[in-house]
Structures are given as structure tokens and as C-alpha cells.
N, C-alpha and C positions, 0 to 999 in steps of 0.2 A: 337391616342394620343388626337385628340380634343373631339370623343366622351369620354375618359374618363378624360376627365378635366372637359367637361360639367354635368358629373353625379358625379363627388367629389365637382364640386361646389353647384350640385343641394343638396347635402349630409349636405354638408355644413352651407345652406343657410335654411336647415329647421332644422338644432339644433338650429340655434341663431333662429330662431322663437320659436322654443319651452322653451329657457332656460330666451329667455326672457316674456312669457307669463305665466311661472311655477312661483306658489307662495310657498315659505316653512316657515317651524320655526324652529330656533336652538335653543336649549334648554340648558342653561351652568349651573355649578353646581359650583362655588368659594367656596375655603375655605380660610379666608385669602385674601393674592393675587395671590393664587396659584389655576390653574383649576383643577378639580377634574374628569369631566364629563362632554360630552357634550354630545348632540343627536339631532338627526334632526328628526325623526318618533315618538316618543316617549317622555314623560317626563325625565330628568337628572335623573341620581342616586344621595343621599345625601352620604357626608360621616360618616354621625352616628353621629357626634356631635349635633346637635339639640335634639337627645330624653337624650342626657347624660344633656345638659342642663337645660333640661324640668324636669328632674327628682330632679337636685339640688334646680332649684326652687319651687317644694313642698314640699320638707322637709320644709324649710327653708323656707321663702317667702322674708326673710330680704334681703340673699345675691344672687341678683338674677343680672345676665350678660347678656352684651348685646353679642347677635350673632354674631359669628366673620365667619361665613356662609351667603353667600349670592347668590341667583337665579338671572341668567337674561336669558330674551328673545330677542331672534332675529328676529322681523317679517320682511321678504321682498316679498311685494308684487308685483304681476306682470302685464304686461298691459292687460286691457278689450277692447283696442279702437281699435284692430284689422280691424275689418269689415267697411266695406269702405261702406257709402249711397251714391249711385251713381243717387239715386232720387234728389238731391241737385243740380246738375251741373246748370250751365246759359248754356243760349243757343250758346256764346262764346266758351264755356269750350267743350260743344258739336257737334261745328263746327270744333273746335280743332282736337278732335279726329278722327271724320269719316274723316277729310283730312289726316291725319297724318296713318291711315289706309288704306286707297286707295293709298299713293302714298309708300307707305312700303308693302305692298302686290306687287303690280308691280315694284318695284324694283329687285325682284330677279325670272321676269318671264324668261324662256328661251328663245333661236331664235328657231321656227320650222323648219327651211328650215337648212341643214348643206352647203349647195355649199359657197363658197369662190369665192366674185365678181372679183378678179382681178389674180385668177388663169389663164387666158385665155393671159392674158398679159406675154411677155418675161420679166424677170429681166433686171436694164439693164447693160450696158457692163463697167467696172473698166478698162481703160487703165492702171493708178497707182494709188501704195497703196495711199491716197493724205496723211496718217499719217508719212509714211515713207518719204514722199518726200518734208513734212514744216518741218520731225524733230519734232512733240509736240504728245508726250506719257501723256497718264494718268497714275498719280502713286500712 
């Protein structure tokens, strides 16, 4: 169970790195206030009223409309600051660390030796239960 906690969060912990370092653009196509098309790889599709328009206005130049078509862009960009200069540090910041690593590394050394110092010792002897005998249960 813990290793597969540790590898869904390792799963985890590298989409938000990536969804937060991905940049995209969406691409929307209105007509009106109604969406027509979007796209994210690609430019929108139009929905043809702009070349009907384009056309009334050469005949004609007089009666010429304003577009009731309109494009937007979505840009979202993503971070560059990822990379950490570790040439920067004070020498605080790097006392910091090499402690902070030496006493985290020896925290989880093991005992060589497996004997058990007070196996050689008897347990010693219960005349009474002393819980039974004040009456005070844990509940």
C-alpha cells in the first residue's frame, strides 16, 4: 500500500509540473454571442459570414456592415523558472543544508547488533491485577 501511494503521488506530482510548465492557445470563433468553434492546435473554423459580407460590400460599397463575427485568442503561458541556481546560496543557506543532511541521513541508520540487553533479566512477578484491584478501566 505505501509503495503504491508513493508512485501515484510520484504520478501525480509530475502532471502538475507539466500542466503547469505547458503553454497553449485556444482559438475561438463567435458569431454573434454564440461560439461557433474553438481549437487549441490549430486556427478556429469561420462560419462563412465574413466572405457573404465581403462580397455585399463590393458590389455596393455604400451599404457596407459591420461584422457580427468575431475571433479571440486564448494565450496561457507557462512557468520558465523552474531550474533552481543553487550557485546563489549564502553560506548560511549551505550550512543549512549539509546539517540538515547529515542528521536525516543518520536518522534512519539501523542497530548492527540484534541481541536484546535485558533478555538475560526475569520479568518480574504480578502478585495482582493492580487494575482489577483500584477498579480504574480505560474506556
Amino acid at each position: 500500500m505505501k509503495l503504491f501511494l508513493h508512485k501515484s503521488m510520484a504520478i501525480f506530482m509530475a502532471c502538475v509540473v507539466l500542466v503547469t510548465t505547458m503553454s497553449f492557445t485556444v482559438d475561438m470563433h463567435y458569431c454573434g454571442d454564440s461560439l461557433v468553434d474553438f481549437s487549441l492546435f490549430q486556427s478556429a473554423e469561420t462560419c462563412g459570414m465574413e466572405k457573404a459580407q465581403s462580397r455585399i460590400g463590393c458590389e455596393n460599397p455604400m451599404l457596407t456592415k459591420n461584422s457580427c463575427c468575431s475571433d479571440e485568442q486564448l494565450i496561457i503561458e507557462g512557468q520558465d523558472n523552474l531550474k533552481q541556481d543553487f550557485t546563489k546560496l549564502t553560506f548560511e543557506q549551505q550550512t543549512f543544508i549539509a546539517a540538515f543532511t547529515y542528521s536525516y541521513r543518520n536518522l534512519f541508520e539501523g542497530t548492527e547488533s540484534e541481541e536484546v540487553p535485558f533478555e538475560d533479566y526475569p520479568r518480574p512477578f504480578v502478585k495482582r491485577d493492580v487494575q482489577v484491584l483500584h477498579q480504574t478501566f480505560l474506556i
